[in-house]
C-alpha positions in Angstrom: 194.9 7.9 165.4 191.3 7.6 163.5 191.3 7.8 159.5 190.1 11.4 159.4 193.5 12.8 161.3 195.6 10.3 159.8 193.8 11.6 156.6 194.6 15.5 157.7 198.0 14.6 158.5 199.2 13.6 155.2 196.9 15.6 153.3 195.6 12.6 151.9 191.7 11.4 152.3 190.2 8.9 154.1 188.6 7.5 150.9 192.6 7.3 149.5 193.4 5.6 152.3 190.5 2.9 152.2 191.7 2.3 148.4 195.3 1.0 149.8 193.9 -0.9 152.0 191.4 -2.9 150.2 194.2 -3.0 147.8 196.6 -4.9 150.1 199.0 -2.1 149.8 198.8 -0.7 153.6 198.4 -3.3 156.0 194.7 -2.9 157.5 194.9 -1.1 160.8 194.0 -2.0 164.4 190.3 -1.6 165.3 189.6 0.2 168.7 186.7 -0.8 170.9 183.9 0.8 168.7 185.4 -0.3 165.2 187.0 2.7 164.2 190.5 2.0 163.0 193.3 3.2 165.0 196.6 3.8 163.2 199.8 3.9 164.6 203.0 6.6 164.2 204.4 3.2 162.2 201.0 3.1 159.8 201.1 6.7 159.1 205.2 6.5 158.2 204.4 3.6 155.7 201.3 5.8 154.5 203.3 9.0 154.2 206.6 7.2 151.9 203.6 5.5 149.6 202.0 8.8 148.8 205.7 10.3 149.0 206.1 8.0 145.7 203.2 8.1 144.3 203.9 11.7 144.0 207.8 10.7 142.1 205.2 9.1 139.9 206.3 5.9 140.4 203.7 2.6 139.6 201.2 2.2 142.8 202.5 -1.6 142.8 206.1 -0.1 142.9 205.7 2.6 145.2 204.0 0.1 147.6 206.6 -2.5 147.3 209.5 -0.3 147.7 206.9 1.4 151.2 206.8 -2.5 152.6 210.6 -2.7 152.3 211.1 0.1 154.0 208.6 -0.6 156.9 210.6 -3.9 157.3 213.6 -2.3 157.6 215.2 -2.7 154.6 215.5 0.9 153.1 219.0 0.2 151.8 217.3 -2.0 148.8 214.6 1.1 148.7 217.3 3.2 148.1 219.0 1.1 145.3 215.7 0.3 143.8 215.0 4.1 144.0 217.7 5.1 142.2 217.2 2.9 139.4 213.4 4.1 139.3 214.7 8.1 139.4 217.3 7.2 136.3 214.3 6.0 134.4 211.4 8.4 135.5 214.3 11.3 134.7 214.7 9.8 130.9 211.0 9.4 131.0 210.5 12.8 131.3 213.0 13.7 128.8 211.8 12.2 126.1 208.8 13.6 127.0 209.9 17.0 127.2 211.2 16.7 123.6 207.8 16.0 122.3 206.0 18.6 123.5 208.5 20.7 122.2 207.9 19.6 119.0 204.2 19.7 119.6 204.8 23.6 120.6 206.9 23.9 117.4 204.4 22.6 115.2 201.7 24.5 116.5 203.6 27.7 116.3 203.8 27.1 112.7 200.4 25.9 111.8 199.3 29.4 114.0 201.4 31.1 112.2 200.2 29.9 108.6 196.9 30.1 109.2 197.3 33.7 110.4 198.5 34.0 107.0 195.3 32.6 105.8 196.7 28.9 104.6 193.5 26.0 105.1 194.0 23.9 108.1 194.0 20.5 106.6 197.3 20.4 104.2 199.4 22.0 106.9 198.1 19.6 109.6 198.7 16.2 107.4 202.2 17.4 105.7 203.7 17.9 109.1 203.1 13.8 110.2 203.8 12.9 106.3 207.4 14.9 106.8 208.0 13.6 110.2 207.4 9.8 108.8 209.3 10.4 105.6 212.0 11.2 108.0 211.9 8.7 110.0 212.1 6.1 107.5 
């Protein structure tokens, strides 16, 4: 298949594509007779798990690695390595999680105080000298 329907296929673009393959990250496809390239079910499986990553967030150097172990055959030591990955992307996102709920808390309050007609500045700076004072 050309670029374009492999393209429409994975709802990626031909443009992504190009990128992985200049990259060395998706082997660089047959050519057909008049140069177009011509990818096979086997290109387009490889394609799809690389996006499928890149979408768990997981590093473009990782996600391909883990694609060209699985398009050799050995998606057992995908699996492993994916679970490892998940654990941390998972931890990742709760830490995360916690600070922007202690963004939204801190906004609430400096809202709230300046609703009450309190100047910005004082509010904004005693909220990081509290957090450090803490911290320490």
């Amino acid at each position: 298949m050309r670029i374009g329907e492999l393209a429409d296929r994975l709802g990626a673009t031909a443009h992504a594509i190009r990128f992985y393959e200049r990259q060395g990250l998706l082997p660089r496809p047959k050519r057909s007779r008049n140069g177009y390239r011509d990818y096979s079910d086997a290109d387009a499986a490889r394609l799809r798990l690389l996006i499928g990553l890149r979408q768990l967030d997981l590093p473009l150097d990782q996600a391909a690695e883990l694609a060209s172990l699985c398009a050799e055959g050995r998606c057992d030591q995908v699996s492993d390595e994916l679970r490892a990955a998940i654990a941390g992307k998972r931890q990742e996102i709760a830490r995360r999680a916690d600070d922007l709920r202690y963004l939204d808390h801190r906004l609430a309050h400096l809202a709230g105080q300046l609703a009450a007609g309190e100047p910005p500045r004082p509010l904004i700076t005693l909220q990081k000298e509290e957090r450090h004072d803490h911290a320490m």
